[in-house]
PDB file with SEQRES, HELIX, SHEET and CRYST1 records, atoms N, CA, C and O in Angstrom:
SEQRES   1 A   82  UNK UNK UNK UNK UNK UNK UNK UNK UNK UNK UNK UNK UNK          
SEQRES   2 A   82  UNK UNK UNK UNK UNK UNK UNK UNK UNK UNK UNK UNK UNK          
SEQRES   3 A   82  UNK UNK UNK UNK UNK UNK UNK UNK UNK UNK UNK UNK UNK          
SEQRES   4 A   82  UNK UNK UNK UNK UNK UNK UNK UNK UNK UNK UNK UNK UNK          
SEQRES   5 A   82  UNK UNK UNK UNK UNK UNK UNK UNK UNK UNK UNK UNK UNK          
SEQRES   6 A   82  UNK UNK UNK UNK UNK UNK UNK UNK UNK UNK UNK UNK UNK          
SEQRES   7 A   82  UNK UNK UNK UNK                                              
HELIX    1 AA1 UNK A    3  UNK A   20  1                                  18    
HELIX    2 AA2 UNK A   46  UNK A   56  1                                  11    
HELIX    3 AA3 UNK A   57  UNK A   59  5                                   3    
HELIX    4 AA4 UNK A   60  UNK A   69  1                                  10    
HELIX    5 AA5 UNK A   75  UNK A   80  1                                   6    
CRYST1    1.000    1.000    1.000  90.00  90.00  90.00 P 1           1          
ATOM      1  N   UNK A   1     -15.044  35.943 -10.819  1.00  0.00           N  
ATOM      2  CA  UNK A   1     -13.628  35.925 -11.063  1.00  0.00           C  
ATOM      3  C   UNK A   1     -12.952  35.532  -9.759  1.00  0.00           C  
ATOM      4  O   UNK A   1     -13.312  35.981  -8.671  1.00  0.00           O  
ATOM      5  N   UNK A   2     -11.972  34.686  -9.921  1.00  0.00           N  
ATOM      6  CA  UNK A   2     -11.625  34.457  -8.613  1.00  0.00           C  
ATOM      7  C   UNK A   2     -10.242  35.188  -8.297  1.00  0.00           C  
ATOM      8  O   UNK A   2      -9.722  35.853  -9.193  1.00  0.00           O  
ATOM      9  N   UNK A   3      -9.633  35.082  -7.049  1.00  0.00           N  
ATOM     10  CA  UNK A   3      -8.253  35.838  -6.450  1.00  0.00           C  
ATOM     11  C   UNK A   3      -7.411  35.744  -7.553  1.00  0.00           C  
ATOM     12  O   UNK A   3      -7.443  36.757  -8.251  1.00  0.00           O  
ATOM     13  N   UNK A   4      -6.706  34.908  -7.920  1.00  0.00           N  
ATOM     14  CA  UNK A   4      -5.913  34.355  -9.126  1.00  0.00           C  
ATOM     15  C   UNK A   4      -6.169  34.979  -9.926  1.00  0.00           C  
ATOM     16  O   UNK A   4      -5.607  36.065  -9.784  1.00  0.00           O  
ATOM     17  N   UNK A   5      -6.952  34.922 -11.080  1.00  0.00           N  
ATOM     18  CA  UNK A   5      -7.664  35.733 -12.030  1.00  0.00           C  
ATOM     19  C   UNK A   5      -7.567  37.257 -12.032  1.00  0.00           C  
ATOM     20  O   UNK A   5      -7.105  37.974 -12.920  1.00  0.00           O  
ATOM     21  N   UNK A   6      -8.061  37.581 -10.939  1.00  0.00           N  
ATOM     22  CA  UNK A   6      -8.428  38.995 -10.668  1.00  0.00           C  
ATOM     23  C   UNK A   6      -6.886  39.282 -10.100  1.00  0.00           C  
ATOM     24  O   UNK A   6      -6.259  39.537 -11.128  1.00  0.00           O  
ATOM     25  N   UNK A   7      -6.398  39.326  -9.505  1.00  0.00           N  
ATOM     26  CA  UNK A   7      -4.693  39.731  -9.595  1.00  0.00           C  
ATOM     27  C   UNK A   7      -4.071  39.350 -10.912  1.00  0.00           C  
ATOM     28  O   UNK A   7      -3.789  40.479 -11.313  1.00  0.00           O  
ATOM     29  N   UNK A   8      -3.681  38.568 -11.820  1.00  0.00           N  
ATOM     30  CA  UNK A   8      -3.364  38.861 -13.140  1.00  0.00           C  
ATOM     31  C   UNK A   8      -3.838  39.304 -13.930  1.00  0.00           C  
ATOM     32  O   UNK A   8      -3.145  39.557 -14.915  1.00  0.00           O  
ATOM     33  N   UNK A   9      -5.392  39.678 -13.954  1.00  0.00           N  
ATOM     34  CA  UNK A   9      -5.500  40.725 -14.321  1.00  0.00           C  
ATOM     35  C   UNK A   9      -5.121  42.319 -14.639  1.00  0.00           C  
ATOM     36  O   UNK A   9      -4.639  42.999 -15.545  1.00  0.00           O  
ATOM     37  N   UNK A  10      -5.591  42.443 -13.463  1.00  0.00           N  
ATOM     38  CA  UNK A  10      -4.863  43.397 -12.907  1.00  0.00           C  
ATOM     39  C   UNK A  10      -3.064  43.850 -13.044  1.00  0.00           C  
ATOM     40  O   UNK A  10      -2.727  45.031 -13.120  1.00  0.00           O  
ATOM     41  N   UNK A  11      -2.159  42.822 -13.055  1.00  0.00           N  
ATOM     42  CA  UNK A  11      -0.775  43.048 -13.030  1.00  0.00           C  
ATOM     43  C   UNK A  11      -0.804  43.044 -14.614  1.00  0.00           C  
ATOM     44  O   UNK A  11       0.100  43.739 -15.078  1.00  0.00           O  
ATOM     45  N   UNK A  12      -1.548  42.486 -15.485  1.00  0.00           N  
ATOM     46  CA  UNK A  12      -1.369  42.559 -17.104  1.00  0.00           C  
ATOM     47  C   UNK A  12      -1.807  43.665 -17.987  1.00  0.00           C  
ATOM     48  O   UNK A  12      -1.347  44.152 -19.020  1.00  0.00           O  
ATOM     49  N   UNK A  13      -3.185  43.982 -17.006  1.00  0.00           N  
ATOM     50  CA  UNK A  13      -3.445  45.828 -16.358  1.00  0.00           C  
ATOM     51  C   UNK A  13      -2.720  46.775 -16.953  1.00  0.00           C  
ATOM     52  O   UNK A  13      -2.751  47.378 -18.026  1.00  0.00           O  
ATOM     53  N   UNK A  14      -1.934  46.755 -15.809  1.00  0.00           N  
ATOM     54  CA  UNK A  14      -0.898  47.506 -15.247  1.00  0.00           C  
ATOM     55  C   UNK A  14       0.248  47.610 -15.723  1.00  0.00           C  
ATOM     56  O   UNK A  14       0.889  48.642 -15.525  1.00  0.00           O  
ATOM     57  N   UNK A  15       0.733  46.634 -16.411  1.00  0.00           N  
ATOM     58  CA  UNK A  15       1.551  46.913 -17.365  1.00  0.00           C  
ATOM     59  C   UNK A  15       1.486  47.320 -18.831  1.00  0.00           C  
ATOM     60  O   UNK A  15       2.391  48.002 -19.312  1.00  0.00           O  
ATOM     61  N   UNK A  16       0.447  46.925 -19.553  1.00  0.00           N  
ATOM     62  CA  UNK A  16       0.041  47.614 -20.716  1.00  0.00           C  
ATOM     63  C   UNK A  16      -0.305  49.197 -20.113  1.00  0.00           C  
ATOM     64  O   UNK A  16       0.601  49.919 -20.530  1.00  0.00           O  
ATOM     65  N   UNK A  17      -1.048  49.814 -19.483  1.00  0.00           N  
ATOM     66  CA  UNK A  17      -1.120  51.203 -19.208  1.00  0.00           C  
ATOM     67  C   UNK A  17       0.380  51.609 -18.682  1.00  0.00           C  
ATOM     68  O   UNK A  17       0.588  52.765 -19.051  1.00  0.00           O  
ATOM     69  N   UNK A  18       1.375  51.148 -18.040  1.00  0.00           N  
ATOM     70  CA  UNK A  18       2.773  51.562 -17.728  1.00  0.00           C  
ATOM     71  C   UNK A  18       3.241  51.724 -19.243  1.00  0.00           C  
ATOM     72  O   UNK A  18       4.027  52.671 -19.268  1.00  0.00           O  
ATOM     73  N   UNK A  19       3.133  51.366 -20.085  1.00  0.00           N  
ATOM     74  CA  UNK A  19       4.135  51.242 -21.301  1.00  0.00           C  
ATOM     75  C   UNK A  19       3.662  52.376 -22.105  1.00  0.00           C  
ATOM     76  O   UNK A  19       4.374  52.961 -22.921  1.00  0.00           O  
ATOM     77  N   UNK A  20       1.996  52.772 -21.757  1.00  0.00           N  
ATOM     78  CA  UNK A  20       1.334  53.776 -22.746  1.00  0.00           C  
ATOM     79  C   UNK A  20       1.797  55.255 -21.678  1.00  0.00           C  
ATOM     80  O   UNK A  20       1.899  56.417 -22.070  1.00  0.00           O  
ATOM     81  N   UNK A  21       2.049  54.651 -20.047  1.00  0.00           N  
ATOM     82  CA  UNK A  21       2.263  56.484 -19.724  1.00  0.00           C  
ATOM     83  C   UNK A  21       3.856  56.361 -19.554  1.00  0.00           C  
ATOM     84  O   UNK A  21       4.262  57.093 -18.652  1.00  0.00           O  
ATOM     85  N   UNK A  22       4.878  55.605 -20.209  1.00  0.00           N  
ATOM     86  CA  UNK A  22       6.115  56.071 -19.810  1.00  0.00           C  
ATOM     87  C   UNK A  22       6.894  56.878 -20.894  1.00  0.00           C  
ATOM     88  O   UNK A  22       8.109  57.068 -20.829  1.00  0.00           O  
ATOM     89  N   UNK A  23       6.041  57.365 -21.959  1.00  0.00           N  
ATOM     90  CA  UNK A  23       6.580  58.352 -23.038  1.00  0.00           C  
ATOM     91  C   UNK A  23       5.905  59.750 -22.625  1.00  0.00           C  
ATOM     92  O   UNK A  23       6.372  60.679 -23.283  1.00  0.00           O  
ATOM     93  N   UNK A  24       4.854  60.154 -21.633  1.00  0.00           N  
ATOM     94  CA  UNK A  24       4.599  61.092 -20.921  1.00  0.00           C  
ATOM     95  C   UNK A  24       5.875  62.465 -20.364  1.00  0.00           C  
ATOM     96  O   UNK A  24       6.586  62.412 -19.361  1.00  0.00           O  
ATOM     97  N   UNK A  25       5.837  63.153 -20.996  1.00  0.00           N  
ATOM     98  CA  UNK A  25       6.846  63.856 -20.717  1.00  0.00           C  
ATOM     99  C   UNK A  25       8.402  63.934 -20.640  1.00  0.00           C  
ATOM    100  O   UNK A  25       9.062  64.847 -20.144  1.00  0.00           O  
ATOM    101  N   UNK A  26       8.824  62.874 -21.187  1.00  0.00           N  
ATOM    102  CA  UNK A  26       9.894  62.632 -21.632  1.00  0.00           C  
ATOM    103  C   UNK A  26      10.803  62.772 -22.609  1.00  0.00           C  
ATOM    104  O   UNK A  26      11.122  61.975 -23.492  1.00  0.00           O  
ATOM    105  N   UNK A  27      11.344  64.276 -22.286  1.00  0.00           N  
ATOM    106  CA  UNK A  27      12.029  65.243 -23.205  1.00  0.00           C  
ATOM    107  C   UNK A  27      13.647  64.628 -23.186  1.00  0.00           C  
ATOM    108  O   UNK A  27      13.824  63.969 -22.161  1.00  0.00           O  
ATOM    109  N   UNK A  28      14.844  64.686 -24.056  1.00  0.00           N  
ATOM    110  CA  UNK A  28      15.889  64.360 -23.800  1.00  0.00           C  
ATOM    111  C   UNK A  28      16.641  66.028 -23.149  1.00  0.00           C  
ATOM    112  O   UNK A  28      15.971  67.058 -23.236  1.00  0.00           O  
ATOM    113  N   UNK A  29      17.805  66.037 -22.644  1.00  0.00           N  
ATOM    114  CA  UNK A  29      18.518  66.671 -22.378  1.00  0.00           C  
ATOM    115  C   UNK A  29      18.893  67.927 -23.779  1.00  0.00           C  
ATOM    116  O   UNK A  29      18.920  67.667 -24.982  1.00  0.00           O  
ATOM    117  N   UNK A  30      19.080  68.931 -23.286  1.00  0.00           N  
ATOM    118  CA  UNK A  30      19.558  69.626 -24.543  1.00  0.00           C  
ATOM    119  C   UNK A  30      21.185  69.796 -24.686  1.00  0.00           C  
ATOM    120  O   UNK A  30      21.691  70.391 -25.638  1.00  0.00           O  
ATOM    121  N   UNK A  31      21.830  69.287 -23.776  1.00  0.00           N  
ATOM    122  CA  UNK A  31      23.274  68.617 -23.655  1.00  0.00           C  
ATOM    123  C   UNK A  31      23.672  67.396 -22.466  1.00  0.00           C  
ATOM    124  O   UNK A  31      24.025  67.464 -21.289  1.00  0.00           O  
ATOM    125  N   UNK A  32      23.477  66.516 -23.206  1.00  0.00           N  
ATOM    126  CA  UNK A  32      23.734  65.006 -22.862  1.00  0.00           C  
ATOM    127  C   UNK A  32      25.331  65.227 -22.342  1.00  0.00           C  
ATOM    128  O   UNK A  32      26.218  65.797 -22.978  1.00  0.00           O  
ATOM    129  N   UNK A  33      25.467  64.453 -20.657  1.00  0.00           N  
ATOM    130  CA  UNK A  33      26.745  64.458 -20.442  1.00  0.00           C  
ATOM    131  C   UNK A  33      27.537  62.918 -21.255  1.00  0.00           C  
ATOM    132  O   UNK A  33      26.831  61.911 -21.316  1.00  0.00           O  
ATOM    133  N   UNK A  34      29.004  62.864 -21.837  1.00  0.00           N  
ATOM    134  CA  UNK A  34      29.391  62.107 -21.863  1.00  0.00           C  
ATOM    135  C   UNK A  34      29.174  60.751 -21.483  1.00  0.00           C  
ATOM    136  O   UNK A  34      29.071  60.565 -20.271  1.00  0.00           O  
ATOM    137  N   UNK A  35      29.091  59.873 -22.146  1.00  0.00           N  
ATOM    138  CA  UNK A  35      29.043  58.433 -21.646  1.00  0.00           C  
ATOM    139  C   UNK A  35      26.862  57.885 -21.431  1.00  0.00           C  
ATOM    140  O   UNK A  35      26.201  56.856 -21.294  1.00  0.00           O  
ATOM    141  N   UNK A  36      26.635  59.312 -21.533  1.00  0.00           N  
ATOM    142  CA  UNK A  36      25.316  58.743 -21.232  1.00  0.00           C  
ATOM    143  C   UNK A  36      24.452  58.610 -22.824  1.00  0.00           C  
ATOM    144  O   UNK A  36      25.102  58.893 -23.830  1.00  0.00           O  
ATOM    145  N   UNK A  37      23.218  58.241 -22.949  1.00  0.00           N  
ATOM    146  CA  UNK A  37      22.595  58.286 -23.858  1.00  0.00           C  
ATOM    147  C   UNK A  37      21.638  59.108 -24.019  1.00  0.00           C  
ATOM    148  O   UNK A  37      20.790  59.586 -23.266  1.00  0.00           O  
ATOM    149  N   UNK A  38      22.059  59.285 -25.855  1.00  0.00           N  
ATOM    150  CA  UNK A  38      21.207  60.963 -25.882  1.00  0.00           C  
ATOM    151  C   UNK A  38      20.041  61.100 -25.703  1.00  0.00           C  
ATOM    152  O   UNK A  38      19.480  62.172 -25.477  1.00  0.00           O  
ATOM    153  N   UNK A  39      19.395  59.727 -25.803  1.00  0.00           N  
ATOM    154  CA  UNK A  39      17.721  59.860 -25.938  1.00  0.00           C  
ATOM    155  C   UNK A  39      17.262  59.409 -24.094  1.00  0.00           C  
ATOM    156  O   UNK A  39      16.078  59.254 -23.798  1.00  0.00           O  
ATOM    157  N   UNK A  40      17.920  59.317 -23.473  1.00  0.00           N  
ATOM    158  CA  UNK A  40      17.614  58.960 -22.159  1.00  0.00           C  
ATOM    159  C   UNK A  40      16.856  60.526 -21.297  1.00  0.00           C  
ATOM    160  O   UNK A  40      17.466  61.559 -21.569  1.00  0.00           O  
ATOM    161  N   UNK A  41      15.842  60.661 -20.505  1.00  0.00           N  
ATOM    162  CA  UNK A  41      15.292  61.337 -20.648  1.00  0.00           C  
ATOM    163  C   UNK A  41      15.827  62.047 -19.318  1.00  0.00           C  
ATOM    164  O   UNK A  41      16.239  61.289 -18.440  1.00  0.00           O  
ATOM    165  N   UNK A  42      15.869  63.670 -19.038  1.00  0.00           N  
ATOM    166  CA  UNK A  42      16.384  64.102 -17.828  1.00  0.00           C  
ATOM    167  C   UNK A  42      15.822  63.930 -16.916  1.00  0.00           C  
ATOM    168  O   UNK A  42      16.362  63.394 -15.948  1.00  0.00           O  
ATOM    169  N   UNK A  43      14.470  64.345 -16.902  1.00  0.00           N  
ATOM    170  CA  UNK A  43      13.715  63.904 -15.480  1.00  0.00           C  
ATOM    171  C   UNK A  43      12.461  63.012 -15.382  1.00  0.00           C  
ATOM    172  O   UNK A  43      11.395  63.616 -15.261  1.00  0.00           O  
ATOM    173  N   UNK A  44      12.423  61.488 -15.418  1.00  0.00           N  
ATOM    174  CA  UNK A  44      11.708  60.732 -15.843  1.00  0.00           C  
ATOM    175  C   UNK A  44      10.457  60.640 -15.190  1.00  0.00           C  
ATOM    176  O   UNK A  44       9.438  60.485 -15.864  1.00  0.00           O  
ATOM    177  N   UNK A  45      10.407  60.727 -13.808  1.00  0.00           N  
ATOM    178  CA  UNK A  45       9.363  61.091 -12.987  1.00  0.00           C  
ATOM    179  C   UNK A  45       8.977  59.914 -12.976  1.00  0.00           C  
ATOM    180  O   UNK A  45       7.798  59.734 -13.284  1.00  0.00           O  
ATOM    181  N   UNK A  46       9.855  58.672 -12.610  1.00  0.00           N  
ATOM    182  CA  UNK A  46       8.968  57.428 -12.537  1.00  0.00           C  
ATOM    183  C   UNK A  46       8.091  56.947 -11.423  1.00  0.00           C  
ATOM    184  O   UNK A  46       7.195  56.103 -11.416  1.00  0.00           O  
ATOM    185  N   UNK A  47       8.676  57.842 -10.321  1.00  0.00           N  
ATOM    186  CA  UNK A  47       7.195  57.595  -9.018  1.00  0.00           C  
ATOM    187  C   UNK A  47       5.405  57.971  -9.239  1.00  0.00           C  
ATOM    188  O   UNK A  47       4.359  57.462  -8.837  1.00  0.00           O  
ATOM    189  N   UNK A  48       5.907  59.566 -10.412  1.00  0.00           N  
ATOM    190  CA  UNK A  48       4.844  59.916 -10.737  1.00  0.00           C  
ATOM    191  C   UNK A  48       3.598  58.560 -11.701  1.00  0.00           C  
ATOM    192  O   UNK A  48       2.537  57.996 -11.434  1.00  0.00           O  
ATOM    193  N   UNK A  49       4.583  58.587 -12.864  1.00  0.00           N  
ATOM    194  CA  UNK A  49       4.368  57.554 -13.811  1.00  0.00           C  
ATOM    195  C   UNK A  49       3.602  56.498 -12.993  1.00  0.00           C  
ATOM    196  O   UNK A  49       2.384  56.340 -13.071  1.00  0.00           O  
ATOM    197  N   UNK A  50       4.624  55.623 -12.017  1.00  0.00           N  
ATOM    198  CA  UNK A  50       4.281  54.418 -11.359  1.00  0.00           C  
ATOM    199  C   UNK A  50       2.740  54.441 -10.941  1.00  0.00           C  
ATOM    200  O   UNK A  50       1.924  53.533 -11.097  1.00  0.00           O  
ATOM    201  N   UNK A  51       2.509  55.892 -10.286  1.00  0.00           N  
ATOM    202  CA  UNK A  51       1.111  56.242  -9.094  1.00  0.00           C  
ATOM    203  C   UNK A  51       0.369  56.563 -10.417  1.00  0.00           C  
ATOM    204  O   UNK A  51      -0.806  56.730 -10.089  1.00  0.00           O  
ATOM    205  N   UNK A  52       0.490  56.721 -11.701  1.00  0.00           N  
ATOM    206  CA  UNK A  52      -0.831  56.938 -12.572  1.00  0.00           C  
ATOM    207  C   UNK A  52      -1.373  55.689 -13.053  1.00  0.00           C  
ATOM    208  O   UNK A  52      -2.562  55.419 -13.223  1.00  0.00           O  
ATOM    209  N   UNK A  53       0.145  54.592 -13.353  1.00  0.00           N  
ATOM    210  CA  UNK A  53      -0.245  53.384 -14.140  1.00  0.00           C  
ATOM    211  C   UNK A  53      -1.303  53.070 -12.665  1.00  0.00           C  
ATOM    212  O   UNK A  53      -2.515  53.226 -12.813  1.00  0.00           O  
ATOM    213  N   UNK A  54      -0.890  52.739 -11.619  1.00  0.00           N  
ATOM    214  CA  UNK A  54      -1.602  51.801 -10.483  1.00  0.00           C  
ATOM    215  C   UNK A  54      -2.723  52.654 -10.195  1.00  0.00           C  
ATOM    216  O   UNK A  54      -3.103  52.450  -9.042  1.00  0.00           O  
ATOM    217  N   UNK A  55      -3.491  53.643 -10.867  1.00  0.00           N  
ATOM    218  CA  UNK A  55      -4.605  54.403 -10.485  1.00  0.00           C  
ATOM    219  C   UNK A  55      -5.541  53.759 -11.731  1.00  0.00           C  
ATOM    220  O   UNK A  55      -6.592  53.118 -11.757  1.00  0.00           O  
ATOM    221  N   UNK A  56      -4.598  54.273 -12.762  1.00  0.00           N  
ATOM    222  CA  UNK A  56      -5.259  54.102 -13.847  1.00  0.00           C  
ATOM    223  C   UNK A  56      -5.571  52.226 -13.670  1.00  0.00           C  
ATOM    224  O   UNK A  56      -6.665  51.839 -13.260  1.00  0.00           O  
ATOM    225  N   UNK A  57      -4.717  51.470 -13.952  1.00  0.00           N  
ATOM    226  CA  UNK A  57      -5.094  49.506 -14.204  1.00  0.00           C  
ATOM    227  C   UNK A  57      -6.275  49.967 -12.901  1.00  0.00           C  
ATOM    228  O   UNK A  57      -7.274  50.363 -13.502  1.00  0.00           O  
ATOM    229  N   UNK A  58      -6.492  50.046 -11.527  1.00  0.00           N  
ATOM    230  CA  UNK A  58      -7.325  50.027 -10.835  1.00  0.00           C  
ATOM    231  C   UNK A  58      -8.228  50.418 -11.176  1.00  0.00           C  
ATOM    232  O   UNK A  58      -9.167  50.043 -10.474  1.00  0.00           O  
ATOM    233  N   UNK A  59      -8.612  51.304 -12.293  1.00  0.00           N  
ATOM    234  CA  UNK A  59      -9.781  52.030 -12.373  1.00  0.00           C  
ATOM    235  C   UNK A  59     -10.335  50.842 -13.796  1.00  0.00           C  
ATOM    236  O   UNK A  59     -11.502  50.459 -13.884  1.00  0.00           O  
ATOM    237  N   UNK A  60      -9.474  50.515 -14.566  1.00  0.00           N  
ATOM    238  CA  UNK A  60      -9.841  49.342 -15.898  1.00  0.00           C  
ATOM    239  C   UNK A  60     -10.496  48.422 -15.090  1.00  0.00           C  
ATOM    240  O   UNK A  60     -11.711  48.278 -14.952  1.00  0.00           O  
ATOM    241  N   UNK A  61      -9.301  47.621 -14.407  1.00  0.00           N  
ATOM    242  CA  UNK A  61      -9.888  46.414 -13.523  1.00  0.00           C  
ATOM    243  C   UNK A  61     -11.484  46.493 -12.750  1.00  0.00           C  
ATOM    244  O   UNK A  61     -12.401  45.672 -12.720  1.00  0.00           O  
ATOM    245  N   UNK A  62     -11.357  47.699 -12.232  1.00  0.00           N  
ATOM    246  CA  UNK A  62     -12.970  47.682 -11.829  1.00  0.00           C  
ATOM    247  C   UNK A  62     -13.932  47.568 -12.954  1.00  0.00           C  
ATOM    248  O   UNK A  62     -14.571  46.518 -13.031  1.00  0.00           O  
ATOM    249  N   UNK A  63     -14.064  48.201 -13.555  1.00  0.00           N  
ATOM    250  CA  UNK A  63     -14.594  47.989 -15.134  1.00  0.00           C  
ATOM    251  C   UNK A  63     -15.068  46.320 -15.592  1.00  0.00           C  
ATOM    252  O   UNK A  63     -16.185  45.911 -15.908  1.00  0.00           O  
ATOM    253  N   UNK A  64     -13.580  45.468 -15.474  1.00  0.00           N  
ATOM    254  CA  UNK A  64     -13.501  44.674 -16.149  1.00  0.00           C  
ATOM    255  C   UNK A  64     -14.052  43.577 -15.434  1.00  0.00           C  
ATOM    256  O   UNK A  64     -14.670  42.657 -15.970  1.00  0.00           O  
ATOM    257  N   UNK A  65     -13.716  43.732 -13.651  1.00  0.00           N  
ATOM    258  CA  UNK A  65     -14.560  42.725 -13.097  1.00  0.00           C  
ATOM    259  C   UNK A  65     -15.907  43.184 -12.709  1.00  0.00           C  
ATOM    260  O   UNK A  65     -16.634  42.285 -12.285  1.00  0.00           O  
ATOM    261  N   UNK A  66     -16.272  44.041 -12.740  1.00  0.00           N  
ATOM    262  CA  UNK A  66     -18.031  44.853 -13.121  1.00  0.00           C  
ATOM    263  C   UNK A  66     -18.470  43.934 -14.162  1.00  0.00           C  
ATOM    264  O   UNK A  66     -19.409  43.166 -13.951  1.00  0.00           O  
ATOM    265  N   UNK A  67     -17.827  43.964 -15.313  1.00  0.00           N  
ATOM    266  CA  UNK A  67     -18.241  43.316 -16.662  1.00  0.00           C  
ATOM    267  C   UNK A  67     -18.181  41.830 -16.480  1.00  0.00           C  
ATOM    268  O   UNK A  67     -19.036  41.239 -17.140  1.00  0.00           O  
ATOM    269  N   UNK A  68     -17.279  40.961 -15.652  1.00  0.00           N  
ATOM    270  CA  UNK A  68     -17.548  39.380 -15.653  1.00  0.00           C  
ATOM    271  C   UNK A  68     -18.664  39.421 -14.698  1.00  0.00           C  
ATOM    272  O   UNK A  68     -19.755  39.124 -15.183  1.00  0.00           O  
ATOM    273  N   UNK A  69     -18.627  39.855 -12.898  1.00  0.00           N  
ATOM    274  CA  UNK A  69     -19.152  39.956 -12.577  1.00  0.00           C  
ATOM    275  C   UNK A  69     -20.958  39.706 -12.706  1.00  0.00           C  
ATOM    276  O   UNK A  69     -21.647  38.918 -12.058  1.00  0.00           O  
ATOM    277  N   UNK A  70     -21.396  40.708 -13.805  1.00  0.00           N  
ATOM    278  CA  UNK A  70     -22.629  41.150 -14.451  1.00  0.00           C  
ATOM    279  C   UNK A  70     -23.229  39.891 -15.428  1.00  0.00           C  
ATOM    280  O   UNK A  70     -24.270  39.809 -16.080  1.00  0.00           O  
ATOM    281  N   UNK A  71     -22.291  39.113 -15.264  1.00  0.00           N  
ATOM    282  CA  UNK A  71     -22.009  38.036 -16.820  1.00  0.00           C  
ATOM    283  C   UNK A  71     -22.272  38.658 -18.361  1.00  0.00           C  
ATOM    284  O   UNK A  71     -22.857  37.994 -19.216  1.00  0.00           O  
ATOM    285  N   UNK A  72     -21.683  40.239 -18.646  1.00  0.00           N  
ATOM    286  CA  UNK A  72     -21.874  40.709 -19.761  1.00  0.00           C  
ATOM    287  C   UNK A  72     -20.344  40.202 -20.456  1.00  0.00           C  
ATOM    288  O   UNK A  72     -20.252  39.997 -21.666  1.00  0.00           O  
ATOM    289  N   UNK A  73     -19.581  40.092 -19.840  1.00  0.00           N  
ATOM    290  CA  UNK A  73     -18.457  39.631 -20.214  1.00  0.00           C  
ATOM    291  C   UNK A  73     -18.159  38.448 -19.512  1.00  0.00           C  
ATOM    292  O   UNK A  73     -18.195  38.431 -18.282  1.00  0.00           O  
ATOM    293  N   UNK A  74     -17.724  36.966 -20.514  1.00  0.00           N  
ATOM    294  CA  UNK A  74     -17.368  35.558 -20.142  1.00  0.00           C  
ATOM    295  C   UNK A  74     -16.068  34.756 -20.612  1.00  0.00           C  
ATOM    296  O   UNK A  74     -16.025  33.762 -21.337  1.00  0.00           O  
ATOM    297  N   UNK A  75     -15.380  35.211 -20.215  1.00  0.00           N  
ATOM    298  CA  UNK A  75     -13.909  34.276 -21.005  1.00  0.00           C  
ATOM    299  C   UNK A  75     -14.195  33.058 -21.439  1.00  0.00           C  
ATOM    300  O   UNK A  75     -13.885  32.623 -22.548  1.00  0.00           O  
ATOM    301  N   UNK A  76     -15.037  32.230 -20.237  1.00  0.00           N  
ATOM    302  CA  UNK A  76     -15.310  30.815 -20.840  1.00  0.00           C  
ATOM    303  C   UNK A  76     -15.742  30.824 -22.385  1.00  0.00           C  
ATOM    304  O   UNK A  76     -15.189  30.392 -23.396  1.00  0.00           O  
ATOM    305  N   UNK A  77     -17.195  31.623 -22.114  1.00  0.00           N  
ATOM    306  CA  UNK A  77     -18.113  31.700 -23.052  1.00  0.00           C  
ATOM    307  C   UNK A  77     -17.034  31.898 -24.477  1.00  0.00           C  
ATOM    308  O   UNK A  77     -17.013  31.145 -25.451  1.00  0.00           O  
ATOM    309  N   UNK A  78     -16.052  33.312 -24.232  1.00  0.00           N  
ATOM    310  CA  UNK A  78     -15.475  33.367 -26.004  1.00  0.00           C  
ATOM    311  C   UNK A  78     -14.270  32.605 -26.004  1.00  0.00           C  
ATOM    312  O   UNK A  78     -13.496  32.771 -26.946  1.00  0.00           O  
ATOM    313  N   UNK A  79     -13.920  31.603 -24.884  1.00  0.00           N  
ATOM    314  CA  UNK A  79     -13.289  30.601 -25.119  1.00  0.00           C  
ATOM    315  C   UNK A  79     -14.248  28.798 -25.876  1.00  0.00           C  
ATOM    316  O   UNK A  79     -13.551  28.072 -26.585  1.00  0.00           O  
ATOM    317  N   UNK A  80     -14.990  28.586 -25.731  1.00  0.00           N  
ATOM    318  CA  UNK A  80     -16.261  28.207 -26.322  1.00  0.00           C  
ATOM    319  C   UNK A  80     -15.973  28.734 -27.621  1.00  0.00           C  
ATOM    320  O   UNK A  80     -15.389  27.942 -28.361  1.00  0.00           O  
ATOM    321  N   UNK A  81     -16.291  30.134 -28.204  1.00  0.00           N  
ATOM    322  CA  UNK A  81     -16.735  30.010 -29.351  1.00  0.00           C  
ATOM    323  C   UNK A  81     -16.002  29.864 -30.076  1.00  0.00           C  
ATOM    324  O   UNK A  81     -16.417  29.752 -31.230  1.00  0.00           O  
ATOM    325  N   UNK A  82     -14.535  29.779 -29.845  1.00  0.00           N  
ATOM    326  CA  UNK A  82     -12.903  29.598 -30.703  1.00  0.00           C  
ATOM    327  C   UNK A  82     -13.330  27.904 -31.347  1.00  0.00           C  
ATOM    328  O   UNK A  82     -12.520  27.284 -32.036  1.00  0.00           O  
TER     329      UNK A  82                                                      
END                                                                             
């Protein structure tokens, strides 16, 4: 896999696991101030969030370039069989 590859990977990663941990604890307010929205969450903890997605895609990505790496997994190859 080369630099290219392996960084979009990774950032495409990282955003599918961001989208699965940003409903993580995200309770609404039990009185919403004026003007705001009710479903907006009080304490979102997005630094937390941020440091799990970039642990977690790092830990896939190794996985995933283990797997081209190994040649058990080939994009070419199931690009070929389309």
């Amino acid at each position: 896999m080369g630099p290219v590859t392996g960084i979009l990977v990774y950032v495409i990663t990282w955003f599918v696991v961001l989208f699965a941990v940003l409903p993580w604890g995200a309770e609404p307010p039990e009185h919403p101030e004026p003007g705001h929205a009710e479903s907006a969450p009080e304490r979102p903890r997005l630094a937390l969030k941020f440091a799990v997605t970039s642990v977690a895609a790092a830990v896939i990505w190794l996985v995933v370039y283990g797997l081209i790496e190994a040649d058990i997994l080939s994009f070419r190859d199931l690009a070929r069989d389309l």
